[in-house]
PyMOL Python script that loads the backbone (N, CA, C, O; Angstrom):
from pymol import cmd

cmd.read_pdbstr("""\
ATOM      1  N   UNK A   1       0.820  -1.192   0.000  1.00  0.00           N
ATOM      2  CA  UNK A   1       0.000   0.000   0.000  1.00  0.00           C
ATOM      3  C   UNK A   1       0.863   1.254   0.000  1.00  0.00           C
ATOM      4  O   UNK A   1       0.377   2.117  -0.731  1.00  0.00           O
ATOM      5  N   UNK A   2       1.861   1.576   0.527  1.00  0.00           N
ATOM      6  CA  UNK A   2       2.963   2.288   0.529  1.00  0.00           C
ATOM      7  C   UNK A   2       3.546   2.442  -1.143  1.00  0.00           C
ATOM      8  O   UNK A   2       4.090   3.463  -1.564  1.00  0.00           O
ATOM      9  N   UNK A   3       3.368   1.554  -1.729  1.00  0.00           N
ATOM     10  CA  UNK A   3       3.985   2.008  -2.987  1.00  0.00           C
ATOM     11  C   UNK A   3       2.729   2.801  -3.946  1.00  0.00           C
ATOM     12  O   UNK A   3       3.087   3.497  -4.896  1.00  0.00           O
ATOM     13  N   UNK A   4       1.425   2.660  -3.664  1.00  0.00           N
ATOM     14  CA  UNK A   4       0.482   3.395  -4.286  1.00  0.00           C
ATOM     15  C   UNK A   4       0.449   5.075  -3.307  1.00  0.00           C
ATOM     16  O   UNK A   4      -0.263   6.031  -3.615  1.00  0.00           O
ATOM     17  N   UNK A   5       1.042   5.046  -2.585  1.00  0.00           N
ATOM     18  CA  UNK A   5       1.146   6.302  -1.549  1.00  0.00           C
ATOM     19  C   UNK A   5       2.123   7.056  -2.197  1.00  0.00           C
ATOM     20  O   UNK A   5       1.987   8.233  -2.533  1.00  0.00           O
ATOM     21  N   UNK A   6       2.924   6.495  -2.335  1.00  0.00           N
ATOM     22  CA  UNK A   6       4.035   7.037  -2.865  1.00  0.00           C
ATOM     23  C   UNK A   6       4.144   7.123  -4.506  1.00  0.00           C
ATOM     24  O   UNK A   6       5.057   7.808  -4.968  1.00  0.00           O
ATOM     25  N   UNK A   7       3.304   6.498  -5.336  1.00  0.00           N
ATOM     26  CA  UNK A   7       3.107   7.039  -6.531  1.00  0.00           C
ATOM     27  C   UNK A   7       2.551   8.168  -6.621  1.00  0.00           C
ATOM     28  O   UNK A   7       3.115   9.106  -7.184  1.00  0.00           O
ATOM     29  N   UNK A   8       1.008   8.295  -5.924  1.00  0.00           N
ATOM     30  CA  UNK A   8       0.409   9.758  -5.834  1.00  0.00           C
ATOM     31  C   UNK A   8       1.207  10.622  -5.932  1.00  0.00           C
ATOM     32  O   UNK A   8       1.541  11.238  -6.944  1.00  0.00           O
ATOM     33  N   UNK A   9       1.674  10.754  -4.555  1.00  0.00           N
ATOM     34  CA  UNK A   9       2.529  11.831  -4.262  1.00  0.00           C
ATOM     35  C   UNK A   9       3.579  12.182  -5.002  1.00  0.00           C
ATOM     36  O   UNK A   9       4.179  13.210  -4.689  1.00  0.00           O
ATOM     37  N   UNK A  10       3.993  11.444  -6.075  1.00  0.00           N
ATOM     38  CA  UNK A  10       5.233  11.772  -6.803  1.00  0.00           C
ATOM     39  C   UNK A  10       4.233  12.854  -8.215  1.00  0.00           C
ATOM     40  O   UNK A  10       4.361  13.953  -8.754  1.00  0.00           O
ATOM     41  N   UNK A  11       2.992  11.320  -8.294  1.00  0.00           N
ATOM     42  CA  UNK A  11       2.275  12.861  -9.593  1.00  0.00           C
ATOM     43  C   UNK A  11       2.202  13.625  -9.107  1.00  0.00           C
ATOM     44  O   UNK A  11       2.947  14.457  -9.624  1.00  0.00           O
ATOM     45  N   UNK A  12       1.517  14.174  -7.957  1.00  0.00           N
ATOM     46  CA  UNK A  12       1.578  15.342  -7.209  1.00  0.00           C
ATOM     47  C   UNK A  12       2.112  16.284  -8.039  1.00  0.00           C
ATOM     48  O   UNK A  12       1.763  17.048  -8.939  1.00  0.00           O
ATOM     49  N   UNK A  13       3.538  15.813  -7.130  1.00  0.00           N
ATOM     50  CA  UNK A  13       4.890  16.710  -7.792  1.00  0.00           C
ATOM     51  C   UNK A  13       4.969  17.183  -8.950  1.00  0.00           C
ATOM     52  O   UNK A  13       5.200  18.358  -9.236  1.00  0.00           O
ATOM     53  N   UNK A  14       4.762  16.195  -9.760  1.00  0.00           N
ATOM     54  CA  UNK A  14       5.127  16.334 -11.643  1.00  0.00           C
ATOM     55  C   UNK A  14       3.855  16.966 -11.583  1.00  0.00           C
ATOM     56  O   UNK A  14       4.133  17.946 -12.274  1.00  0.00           O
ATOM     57  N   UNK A  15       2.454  17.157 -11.212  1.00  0.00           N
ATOM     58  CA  UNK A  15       1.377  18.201 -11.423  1.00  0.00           C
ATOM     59  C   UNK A  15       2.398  19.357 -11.955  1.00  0.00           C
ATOM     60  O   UNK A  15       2.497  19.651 -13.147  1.00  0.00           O
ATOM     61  N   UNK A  16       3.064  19.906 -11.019  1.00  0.00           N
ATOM     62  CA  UNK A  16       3.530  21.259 -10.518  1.00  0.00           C
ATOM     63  C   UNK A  16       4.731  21.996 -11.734  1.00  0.00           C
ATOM     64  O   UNK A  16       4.962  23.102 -12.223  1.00  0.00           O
ATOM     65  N   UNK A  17       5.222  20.706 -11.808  1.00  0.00           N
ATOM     66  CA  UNK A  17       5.911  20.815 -13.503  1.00  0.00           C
ATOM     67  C   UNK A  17       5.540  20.902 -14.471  1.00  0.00           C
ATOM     68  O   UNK A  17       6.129  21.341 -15.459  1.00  0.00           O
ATOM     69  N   UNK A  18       3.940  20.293 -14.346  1.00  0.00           N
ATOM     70  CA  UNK A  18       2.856  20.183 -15.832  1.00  0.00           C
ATOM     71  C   UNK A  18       2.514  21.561 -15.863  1.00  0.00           C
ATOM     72  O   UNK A  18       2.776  22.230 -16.862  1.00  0.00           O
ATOM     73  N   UNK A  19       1.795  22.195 -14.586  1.00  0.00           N
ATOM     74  CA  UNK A  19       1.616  23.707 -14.591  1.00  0.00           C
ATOM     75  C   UNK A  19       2.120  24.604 -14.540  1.00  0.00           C
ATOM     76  O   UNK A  19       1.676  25.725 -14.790  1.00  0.00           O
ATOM     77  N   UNK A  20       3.599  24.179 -14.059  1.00  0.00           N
ATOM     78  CA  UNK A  20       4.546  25.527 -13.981  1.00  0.00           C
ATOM     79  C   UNK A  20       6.080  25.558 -14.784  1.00  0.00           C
ATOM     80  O   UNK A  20       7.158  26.133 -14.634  1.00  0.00           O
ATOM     81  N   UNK A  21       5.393  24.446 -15.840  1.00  0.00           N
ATOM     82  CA  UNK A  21       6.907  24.405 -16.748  1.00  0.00           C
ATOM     83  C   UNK A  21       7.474  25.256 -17.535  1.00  0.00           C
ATOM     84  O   UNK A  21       6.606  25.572 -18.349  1.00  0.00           O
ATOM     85  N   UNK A  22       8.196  25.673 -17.706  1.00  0.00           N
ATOM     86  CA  UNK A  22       8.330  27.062 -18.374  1.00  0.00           C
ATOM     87  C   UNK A  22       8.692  26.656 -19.941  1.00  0.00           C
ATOM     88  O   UNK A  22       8.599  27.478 -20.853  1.00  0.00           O
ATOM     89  N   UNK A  23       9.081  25.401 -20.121  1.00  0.00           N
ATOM     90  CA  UNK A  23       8.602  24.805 -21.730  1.00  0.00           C
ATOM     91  C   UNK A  23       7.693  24.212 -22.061  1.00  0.00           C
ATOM     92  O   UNK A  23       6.553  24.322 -21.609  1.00  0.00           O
ATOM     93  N   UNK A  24       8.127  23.371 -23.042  1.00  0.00           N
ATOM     94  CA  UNK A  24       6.331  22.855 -23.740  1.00  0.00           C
ATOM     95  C   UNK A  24       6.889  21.415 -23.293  1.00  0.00           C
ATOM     96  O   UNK A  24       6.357  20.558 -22.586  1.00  0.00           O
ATOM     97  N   UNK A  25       8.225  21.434 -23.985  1.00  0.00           N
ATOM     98  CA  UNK A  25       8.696  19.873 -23.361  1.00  0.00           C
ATOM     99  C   UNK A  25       8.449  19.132 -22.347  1.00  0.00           C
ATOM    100  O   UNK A  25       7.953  18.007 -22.283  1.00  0.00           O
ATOM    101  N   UNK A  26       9.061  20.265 -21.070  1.00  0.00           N
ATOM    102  CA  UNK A  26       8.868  19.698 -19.739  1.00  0.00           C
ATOM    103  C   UNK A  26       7.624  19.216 -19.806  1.00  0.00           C
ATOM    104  O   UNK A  26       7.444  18.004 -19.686  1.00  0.00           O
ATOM    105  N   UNK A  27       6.278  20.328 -20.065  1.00  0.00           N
ATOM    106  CA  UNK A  27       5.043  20.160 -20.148  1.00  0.00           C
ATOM    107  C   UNK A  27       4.483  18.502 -20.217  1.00  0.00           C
ATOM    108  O   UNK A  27       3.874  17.719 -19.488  1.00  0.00           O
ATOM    109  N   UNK A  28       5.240  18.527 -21.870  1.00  0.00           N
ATOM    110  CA  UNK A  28       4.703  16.855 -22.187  1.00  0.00           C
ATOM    111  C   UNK A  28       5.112  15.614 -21.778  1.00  0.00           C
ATOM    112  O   UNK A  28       4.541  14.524 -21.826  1.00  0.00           O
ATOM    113  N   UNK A  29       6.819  16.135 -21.126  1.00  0.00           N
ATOM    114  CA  UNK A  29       7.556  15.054 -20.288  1.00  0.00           C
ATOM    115  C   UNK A  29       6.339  14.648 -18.866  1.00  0.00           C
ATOM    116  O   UNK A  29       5.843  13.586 -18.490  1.00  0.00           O
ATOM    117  N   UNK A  30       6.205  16.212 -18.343  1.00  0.00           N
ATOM    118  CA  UNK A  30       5.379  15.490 -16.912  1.00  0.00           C
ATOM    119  C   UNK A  30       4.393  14.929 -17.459  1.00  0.00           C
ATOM    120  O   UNK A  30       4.474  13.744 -17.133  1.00  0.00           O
ATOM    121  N   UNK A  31       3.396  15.099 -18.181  1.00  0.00           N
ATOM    122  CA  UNK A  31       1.984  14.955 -18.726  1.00  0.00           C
ATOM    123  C   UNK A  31       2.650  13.537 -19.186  1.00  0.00           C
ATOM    124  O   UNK A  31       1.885  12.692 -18.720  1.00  0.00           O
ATOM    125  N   UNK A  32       3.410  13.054 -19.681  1.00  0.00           N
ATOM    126  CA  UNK A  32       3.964  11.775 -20.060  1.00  0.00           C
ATOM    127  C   UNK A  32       3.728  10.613 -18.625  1.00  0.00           C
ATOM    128  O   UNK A  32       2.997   9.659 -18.357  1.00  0.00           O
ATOM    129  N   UNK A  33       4.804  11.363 -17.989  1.00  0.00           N
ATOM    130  CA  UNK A  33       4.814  10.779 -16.221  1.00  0.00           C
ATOM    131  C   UNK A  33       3.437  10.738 -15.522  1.00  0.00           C
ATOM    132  O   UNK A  33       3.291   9.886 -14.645  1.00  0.00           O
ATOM    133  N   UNK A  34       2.544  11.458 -15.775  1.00  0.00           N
ATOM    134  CA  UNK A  34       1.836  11.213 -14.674  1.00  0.00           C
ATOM    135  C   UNK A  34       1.001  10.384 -15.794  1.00  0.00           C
ATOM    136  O   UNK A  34       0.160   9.769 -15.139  1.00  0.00           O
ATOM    137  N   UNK A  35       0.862  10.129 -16.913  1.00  0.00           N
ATOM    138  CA  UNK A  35      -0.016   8.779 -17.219  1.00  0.00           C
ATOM    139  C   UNK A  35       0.732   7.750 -17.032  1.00  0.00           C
ATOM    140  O   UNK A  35       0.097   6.898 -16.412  1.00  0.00           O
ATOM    141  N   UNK A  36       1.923   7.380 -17.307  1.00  0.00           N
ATOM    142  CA  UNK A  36       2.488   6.210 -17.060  1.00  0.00           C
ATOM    143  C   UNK A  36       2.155   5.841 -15.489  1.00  0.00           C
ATOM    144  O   UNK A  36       1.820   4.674 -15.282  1.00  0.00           O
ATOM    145  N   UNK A  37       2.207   6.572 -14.576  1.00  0.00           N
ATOM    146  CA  UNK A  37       2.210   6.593 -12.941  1.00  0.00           C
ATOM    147  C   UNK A  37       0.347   5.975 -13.204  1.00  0.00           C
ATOM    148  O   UNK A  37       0.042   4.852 -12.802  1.00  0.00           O
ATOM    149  N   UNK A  38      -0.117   6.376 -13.511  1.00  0.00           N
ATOM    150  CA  UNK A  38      -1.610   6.174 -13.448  1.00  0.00           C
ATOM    151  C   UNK A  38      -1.979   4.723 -14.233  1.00  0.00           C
ATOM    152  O   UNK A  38      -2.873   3.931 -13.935  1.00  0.00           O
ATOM    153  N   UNK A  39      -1.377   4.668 -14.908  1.00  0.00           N
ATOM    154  CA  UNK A  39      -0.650   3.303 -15.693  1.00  0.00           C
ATOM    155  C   UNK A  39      -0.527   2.195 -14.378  1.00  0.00           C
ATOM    156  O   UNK A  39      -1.289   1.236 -14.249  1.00  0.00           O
ATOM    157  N   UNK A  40       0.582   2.525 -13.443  1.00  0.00           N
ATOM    158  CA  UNK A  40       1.057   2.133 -12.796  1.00  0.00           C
ATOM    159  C   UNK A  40       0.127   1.932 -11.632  1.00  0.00           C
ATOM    160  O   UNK A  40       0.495   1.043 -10.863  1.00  0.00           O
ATOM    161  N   UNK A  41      -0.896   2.495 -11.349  1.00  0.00           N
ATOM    162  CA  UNK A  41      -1.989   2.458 -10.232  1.00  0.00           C
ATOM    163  C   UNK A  41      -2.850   1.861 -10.282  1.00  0.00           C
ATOM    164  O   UNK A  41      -3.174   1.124  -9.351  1.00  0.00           O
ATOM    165  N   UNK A  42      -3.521   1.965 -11.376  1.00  0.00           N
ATOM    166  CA  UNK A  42      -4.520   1.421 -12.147  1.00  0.00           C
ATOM    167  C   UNK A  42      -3.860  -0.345 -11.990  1.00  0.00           C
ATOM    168  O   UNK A  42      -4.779  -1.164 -11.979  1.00  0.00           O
ATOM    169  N   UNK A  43      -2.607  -0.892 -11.889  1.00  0.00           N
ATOM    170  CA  UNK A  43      -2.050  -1.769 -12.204  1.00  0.00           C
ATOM    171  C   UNK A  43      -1.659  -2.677 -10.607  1.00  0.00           C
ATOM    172  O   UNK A  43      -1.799  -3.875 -10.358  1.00  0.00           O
ATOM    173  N   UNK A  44      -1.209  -1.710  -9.853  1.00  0.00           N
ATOM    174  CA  UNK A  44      -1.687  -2.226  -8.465  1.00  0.00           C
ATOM    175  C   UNK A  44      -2.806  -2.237  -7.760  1.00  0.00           C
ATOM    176  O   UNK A  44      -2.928  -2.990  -6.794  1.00  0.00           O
ATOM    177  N   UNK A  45      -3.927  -1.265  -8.217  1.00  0.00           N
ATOM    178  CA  UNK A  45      -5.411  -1.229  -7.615  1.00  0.00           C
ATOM    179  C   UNK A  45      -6.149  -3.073  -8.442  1.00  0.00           C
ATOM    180  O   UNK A  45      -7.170  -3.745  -8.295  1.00  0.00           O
ATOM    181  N   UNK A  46      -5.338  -3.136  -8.968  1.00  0.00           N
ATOM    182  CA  UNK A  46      -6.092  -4.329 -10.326  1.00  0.00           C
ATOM    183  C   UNK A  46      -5.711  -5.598  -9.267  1.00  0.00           C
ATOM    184  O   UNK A  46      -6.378  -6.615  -9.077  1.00  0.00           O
ATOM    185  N   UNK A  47      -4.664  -5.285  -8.757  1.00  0.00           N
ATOM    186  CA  UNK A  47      -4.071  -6.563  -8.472  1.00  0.00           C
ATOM    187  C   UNK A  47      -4.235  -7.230  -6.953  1.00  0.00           C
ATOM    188  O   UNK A  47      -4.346  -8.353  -6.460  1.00  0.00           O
ATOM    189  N   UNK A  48      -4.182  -5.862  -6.523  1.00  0.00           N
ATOM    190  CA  UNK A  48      -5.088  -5.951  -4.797  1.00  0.00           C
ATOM    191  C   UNK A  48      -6.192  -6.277  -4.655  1.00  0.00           C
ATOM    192  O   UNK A  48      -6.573  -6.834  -3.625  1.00  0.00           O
ATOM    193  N   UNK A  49      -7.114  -5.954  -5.851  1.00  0.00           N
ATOM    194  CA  UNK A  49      -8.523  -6.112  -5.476  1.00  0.00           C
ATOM    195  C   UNK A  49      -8.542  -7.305  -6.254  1.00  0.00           C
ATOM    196  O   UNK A  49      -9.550  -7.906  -5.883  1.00  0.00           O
ATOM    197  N   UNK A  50      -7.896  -8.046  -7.239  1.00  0.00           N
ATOM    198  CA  UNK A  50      -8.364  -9.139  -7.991  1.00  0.00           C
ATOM    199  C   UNK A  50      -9.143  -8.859  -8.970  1.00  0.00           C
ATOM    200  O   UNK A  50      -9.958  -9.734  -9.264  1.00  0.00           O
ATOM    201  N   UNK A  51      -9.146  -7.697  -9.699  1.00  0.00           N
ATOM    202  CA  UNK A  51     -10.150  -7.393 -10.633  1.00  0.00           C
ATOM    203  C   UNK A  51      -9.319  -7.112 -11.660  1.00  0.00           C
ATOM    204  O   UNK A  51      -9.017  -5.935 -11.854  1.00  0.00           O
ATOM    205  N   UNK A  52      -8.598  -8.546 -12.832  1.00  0.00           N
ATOM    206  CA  UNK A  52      -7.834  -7.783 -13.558  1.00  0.00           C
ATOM    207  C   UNK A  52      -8.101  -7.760 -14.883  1.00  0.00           C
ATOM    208  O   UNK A  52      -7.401  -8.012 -15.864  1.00  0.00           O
ATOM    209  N   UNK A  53      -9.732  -7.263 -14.699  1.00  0.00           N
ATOM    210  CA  UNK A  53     -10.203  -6.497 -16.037  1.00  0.00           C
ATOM    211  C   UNK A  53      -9.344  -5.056 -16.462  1.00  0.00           C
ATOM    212  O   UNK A  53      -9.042  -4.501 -17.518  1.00  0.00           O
ATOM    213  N   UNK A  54      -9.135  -4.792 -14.978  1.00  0.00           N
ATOM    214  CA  UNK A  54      -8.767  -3.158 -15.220  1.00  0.00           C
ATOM    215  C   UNK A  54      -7.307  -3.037 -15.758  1.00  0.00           C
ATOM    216  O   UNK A  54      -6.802  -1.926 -15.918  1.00  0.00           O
ATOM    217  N   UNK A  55      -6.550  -4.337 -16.070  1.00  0.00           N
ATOM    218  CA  UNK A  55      -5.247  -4.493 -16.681  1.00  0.00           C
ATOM    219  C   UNK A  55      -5.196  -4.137 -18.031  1.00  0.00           C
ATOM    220  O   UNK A  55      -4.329  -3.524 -18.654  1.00  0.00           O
ATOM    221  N   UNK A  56      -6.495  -4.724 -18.462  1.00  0.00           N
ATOM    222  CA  UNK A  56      -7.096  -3.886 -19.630  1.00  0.00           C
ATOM    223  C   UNK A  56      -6.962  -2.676 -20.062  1.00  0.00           C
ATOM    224  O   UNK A  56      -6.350  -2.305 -21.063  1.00  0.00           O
ATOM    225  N   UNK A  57      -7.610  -1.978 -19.207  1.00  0.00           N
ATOM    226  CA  UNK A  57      -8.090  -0.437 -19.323  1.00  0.00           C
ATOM    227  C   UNK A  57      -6.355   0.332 -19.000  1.00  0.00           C
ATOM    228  O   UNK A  57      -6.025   1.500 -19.207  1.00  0.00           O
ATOM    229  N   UNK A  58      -5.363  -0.992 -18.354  1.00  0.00           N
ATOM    230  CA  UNK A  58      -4.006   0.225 -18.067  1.00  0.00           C
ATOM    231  C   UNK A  58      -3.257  -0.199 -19.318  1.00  0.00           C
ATOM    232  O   UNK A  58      -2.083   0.094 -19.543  1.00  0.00           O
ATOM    233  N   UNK A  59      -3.834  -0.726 -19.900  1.00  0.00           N
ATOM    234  CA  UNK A  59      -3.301  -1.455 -21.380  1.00  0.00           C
ATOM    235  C   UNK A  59      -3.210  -0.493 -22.506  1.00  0.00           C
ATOM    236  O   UNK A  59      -2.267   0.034 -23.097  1.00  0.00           O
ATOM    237  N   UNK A  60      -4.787  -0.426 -22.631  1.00  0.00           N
ATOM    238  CA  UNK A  60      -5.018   0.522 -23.243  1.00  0.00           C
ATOM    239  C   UNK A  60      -4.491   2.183 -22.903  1.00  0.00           C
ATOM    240  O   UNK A  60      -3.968   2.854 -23.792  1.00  0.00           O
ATOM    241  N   UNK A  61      -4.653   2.581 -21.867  1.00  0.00           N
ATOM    242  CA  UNK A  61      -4.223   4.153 -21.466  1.00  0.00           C
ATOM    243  C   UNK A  61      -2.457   4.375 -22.102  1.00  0.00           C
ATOM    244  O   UNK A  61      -1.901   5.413 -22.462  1.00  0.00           O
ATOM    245  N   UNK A  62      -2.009   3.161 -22.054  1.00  0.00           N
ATOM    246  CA  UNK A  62      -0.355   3.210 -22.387  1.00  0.00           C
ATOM    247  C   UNK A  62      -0.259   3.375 -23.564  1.00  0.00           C
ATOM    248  O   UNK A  62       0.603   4.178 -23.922  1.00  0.00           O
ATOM    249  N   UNK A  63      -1.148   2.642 -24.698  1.00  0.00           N
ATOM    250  CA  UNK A  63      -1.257   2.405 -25.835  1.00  0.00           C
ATOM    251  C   UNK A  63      -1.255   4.079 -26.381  1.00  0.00           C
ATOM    252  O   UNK A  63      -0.474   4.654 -27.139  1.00  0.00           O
ATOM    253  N   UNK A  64      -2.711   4.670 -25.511  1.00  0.00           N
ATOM    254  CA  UNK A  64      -2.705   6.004 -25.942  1.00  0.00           C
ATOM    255  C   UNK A  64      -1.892   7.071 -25.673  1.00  0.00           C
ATOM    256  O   UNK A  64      -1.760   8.044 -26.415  1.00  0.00           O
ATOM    257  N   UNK A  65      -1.391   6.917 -24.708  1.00  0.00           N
ATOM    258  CA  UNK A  65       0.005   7.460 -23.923  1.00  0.00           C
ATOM    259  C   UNK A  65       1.148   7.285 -24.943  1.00  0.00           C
ATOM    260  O   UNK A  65       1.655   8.389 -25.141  1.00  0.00           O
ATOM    261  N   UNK A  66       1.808   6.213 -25.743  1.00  0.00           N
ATOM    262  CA  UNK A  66       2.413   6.181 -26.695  1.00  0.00           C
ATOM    263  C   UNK A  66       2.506   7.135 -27.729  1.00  0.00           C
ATOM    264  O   UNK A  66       3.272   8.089 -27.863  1.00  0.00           O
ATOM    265  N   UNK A  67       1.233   6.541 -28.713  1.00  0.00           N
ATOM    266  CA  UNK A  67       0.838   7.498 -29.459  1.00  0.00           C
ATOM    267  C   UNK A  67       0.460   9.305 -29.765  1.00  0.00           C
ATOM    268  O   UNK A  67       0.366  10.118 -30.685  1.00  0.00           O
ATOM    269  N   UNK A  68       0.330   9.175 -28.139  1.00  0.00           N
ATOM    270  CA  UNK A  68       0.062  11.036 -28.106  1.00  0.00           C
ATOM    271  C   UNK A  68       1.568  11.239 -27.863  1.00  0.00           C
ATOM    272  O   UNK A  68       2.045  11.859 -28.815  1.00  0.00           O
ATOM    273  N   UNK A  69       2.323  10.992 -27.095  1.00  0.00           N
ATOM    274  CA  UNK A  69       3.738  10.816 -27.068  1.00  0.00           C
ATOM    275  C   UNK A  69       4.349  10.840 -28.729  1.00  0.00           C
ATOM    276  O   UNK A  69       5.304  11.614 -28.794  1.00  0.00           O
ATOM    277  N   UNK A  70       4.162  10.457 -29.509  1.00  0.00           N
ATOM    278  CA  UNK A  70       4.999  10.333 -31.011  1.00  0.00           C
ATOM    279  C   UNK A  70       3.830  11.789 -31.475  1.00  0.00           C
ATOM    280  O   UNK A  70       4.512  12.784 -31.720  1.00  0.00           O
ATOM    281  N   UNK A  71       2.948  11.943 -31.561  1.00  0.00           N
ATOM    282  CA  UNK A  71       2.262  12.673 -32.046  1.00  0.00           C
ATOM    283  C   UNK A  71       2.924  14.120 -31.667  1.00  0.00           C
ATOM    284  O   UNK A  71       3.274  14.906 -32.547  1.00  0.00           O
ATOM    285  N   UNK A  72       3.081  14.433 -30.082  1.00  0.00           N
ATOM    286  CA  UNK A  72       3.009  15.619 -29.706  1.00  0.00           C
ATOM    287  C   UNK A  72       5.145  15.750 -29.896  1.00  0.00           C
ATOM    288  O   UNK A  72       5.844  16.751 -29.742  1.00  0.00           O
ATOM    289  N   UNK A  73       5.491  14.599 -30.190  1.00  0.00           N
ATOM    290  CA  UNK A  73       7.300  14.669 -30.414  1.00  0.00           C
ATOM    291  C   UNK A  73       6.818  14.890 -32.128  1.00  0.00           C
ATOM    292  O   UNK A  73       7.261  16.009 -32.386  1.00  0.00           O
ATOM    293  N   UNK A  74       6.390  14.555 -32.918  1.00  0.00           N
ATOM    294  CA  UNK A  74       6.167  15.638 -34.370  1.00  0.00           C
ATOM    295  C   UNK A  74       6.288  16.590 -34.428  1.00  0.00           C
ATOM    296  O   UNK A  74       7.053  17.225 -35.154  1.00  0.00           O
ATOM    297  N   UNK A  75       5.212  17.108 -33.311  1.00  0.00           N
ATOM    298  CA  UNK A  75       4.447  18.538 -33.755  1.00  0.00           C
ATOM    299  C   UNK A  75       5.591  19.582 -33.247  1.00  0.00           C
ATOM    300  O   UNK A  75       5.684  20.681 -33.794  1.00  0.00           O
ATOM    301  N   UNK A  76       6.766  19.067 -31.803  1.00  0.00           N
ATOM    302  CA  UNK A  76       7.694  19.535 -31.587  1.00  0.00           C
ATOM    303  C   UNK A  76       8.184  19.841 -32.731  1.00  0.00           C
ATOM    304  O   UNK A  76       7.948  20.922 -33.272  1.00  0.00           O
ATOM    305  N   UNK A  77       9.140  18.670 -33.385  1.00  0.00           N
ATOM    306  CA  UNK A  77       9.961  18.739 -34.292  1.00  0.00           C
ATOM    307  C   UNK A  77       9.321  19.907 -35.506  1.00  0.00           C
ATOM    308  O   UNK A  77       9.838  21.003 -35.723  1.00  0.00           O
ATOM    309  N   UNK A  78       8.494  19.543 -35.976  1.00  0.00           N
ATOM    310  CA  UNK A  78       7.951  20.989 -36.987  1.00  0.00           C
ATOM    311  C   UNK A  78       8.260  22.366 -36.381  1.00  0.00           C
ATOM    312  O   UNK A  78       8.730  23.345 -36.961  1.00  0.00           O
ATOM    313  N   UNK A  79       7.858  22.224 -34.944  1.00  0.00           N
ATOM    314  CA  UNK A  79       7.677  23.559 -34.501  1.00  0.00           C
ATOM    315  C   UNK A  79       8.972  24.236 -34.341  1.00  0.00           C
ATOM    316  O   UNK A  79       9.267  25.404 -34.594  1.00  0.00           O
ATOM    317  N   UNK A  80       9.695  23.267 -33.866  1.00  0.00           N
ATOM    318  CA  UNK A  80      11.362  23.892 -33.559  1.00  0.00           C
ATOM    319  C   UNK A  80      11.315  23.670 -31.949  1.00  0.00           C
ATOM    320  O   UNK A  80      10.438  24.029 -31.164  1.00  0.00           O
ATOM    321  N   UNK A  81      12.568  22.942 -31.688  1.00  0.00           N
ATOM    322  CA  UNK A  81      13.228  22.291 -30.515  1.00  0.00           C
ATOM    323  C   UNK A  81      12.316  22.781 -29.480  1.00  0.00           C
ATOM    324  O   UNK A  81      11.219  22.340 -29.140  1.00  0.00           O
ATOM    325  N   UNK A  82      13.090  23.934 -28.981  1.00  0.00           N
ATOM    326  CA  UNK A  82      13.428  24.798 -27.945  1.00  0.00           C
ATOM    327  C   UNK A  82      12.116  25.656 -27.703  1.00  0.00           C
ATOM    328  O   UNK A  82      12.120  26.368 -26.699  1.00  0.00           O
ATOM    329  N   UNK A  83      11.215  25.662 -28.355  1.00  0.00           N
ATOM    330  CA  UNK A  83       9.973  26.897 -27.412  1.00  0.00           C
ATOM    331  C   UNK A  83       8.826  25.710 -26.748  1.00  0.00           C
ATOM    332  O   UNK A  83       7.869  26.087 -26.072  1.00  0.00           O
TER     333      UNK A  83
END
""", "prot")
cmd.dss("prot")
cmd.show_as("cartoon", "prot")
cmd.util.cbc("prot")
cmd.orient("prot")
C-alpha cells in the first residue's frame, strides 16, 4: 500500500511541472509521467482487489500514452526544438 502512496505523491509533484513548466517539453515530459504513474496504479489497484479487467483499461491508457507521445514529439519537431 505504501507504494500506491508514494506514486500519488510523486504525480503530485510532476502536477507542478505540468503547470509551472516554463517549456512545452517539460510540459509533455510530466503529462507523459503522470499517465504512465496512473498506468502504474490502475495496475496495483487491479491486483489488490483481484479485478484484472482493469489491466485492460491500463493497457489501453499506455497504448494512448504512446501514441500522443509520437504525435506531440512531431508537432515539436515541426515547430522547432526549444519553445
Amino acid at each position: 500500500m505504501s507504494a500506491f502512496y508514494l506514486l500519488v505523491f510523486t504525480a503530485v509533484l510532476i502536477t507542478y511541472r505540468v503547470l509551472r513548466g516554463p517549456t512545452l517539453p517539460d510540459r509533455i515530459v510530466g503529462l507523459n509521467t503522470i499517465t504512465t504513474k496512473v498506468v502504474v496504479i490502475i495496475a496495483l489497484v487491479s491486483v489488490m482487489r483481484g479485478e484484472y479487467y482493469l489491466i485492460d483499461l491500463a493497457i489501453v491508457l499506455l497504448m494512448v500514452n504512446s501514441v500522443g507521445g509520437l504525435i506531440l514529439a512531431k508537432y515539436m519537431e515541426r515547430r522547432g526544438a526549444g519553445a
